[in-house]
N, C-alpha and C positions, 0 to 999 in steps of 0.2 A: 270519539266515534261521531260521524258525522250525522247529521239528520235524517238525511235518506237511509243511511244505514241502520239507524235505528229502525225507521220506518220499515221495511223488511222486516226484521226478528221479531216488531212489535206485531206484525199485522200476521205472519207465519205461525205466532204463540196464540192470538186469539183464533186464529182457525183451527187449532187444535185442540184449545179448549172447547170450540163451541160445540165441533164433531164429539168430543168425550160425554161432555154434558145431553146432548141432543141422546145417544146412547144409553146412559144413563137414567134418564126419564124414560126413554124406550122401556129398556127394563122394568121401571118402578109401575109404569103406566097401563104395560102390554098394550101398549095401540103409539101409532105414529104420531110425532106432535109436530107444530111447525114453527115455533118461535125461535129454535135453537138450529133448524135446518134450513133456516131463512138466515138465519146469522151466522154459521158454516158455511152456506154459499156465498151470500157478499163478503162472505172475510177473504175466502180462497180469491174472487174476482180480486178486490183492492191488493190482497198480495205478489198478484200476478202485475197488476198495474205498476205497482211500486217498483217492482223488481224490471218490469219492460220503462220503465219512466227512470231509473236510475242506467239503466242501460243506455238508454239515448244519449242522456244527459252527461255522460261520463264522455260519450265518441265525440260528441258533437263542442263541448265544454272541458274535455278533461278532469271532470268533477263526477263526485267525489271522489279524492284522490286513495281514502279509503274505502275504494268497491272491495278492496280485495277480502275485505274482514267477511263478506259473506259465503265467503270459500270455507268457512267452518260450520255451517250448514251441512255440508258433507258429509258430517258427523251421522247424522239423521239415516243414511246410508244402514248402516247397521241394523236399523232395527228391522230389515231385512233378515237378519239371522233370528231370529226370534221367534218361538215355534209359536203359531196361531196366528203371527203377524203377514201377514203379504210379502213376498219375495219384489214385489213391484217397488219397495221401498228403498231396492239397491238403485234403483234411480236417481236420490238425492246423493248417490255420488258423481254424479254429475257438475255437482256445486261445486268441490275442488279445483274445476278449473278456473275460477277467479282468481285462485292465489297468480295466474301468470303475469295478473295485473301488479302486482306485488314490486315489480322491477319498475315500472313508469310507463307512461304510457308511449312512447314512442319509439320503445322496444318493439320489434315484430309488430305492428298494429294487426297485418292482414291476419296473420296466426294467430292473436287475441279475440278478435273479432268471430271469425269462426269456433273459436273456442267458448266462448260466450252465449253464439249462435246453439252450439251444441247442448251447452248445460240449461238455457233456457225452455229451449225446447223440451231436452229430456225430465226438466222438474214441472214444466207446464202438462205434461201427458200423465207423470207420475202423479200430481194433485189430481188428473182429473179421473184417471182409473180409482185410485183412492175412495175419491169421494161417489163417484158412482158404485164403488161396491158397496160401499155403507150404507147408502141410501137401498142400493138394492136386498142388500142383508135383511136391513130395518125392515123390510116391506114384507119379508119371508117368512112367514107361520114357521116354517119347516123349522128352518136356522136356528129360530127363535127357542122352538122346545127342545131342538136337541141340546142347544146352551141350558135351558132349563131342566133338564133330566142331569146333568152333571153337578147342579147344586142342589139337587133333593137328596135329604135327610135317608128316607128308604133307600136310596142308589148308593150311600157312601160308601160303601166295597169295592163300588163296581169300578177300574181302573178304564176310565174310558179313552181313546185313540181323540186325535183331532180331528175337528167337524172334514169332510171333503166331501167331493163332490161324484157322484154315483149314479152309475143308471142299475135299475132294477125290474124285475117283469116282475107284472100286474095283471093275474090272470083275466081274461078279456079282453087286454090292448094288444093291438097287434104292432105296436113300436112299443122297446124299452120306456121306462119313465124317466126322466133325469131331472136329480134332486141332490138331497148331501143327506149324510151319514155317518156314522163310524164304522171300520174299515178294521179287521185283522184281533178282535179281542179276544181275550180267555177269561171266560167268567167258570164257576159252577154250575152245579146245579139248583143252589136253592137261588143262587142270582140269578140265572134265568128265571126261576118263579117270579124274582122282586120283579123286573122286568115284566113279564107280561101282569104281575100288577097293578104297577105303576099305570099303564095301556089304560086299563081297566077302572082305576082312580079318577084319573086323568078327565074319563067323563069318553074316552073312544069306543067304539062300537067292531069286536071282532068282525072282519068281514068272510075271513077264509081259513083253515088250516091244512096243510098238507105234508105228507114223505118224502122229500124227493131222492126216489129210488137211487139215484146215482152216487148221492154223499150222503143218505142216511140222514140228514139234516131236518130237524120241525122247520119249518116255514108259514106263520102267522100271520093275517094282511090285518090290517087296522085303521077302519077310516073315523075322524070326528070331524066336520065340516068340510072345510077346503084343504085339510090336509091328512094324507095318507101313507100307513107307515107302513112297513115291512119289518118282523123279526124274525132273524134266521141262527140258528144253534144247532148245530151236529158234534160229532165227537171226531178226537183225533184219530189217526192210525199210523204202526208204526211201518214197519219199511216191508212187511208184508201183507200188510191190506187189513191186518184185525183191529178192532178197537183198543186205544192202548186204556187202560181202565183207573187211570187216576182221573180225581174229580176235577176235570178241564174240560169246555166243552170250546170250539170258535164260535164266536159269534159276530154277528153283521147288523146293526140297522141300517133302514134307509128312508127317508122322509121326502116327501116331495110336496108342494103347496101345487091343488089340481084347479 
């Protein structure tokens, strides 16, 4: 494996640790840090460099004769199917189209080249939405406790949905709020209790309670600082409008950083 090619995997494996690490400290830290998001960014920069500098170098030089070996990058593609991971991740199948270089380079050039042009582009857009959602994530109170209420001890019952993204009304605003959440659960009843607990623990401050008449649903607002939650829990019904009476209730948060 040639140089450049190293260079590539080398500089692609440190951006990924750096983003792991930089996350990690998030966690441990609960506040943003910047040694590991300084070093996430110029990693992603020099890997783009590498990979636009082995590009050139290949059209212009015919070198390295093995570009092709970063067509396994493509790999990366997958973790796209990954539940909590970014669909944006199908992008690094883009990288596949290096193996075309695989036959020499004076095969089809025009057809290589555009092929090239394509997967460049599509894995330069994929790093950068990437790394602007992390950054953006990091930054989100909201995000941050909803990840944190799935690993408390008092919540371990609760079968939680993945984080998404949610608008919710906030009595008083006259625009929805848009924030993230979970979406579609079935708790009890005494996990609802643990639930507005936890609110409660937490150090939040009830803002509101209400019925709402239409689904029979609690509706609970809850603010601590700059960010504000919503919990919503009604009961089921079966196919003629009664309560079906096993202990299931739907339940909804929604969290928004104000």
């Amino acid at each position: 494996m040639t140089q450049e090619v190293k260079s590539i995997y080398l500089t692609l494996l440190l951006s990924v640790a750096s983003v792991i690490l930089h996350d990690y400290l998030y966690f441990l830290l609960k506040k943003e840090e910047g040694v590991f998001f300084i070093i996430a960014f110029l990693s992603l920069i020099i890997f783009v460099s590498v990979l636009i500098y082995s590009l050139t170098k290949y059209v212009t030089e015919k070198k390295p004769e093995d570009l092709w070996k970063v067509g396994f990058l493509g790999i990366l593609g997958f973790l796209g199917f990954v539940p909590q991971l970014s669909q944006v991740f199908f992008g690094f199948f883009a990288l596949v189209l290096f193996f075309v270089l695989k036959g020499g380079y004076d095969s089809k050039v025009v057809l290589k080249n555009v092929a090239l042009a394509v997967a460049l582009v599509s894995v330069v857009g994929t790093l950068s939405f990437v790394f602007y959602e992390t950054v953006k994530n990091n930054q989100d109170d909201a995000y941050f406790l909803l990840n944190f209420m799935k690993e408390q001890e008092m919540l371990e019952g609760i079968n939680f949905t993945d984080v998404d993204k949610v608008d919710f009304i906030w009595p008083g605003k006259t625009e929805p709020v848009s924030g993230k959440g979970f979406r579609n659960m079935t708790i009890t009843n005494d996990q609802y209790d643990q639930l507005r607990d936890f609110f409660q623990a937490a150090g939040f401050e009830i803002d509101f309670f209400d019925i709402e008449s239409t689904t029979n649903a609690g509706v609970s607002g809850y603010k601590k600082e700059n960010v504000w939650c919503v919990l919503k829990a009604g009961f089921y019904y079966d196919e003629n409008g009664d309560p079906i009476a096993e202990d299931n209730l739907r339940c909804e948060i929604s969290c928004a950083q104000m």
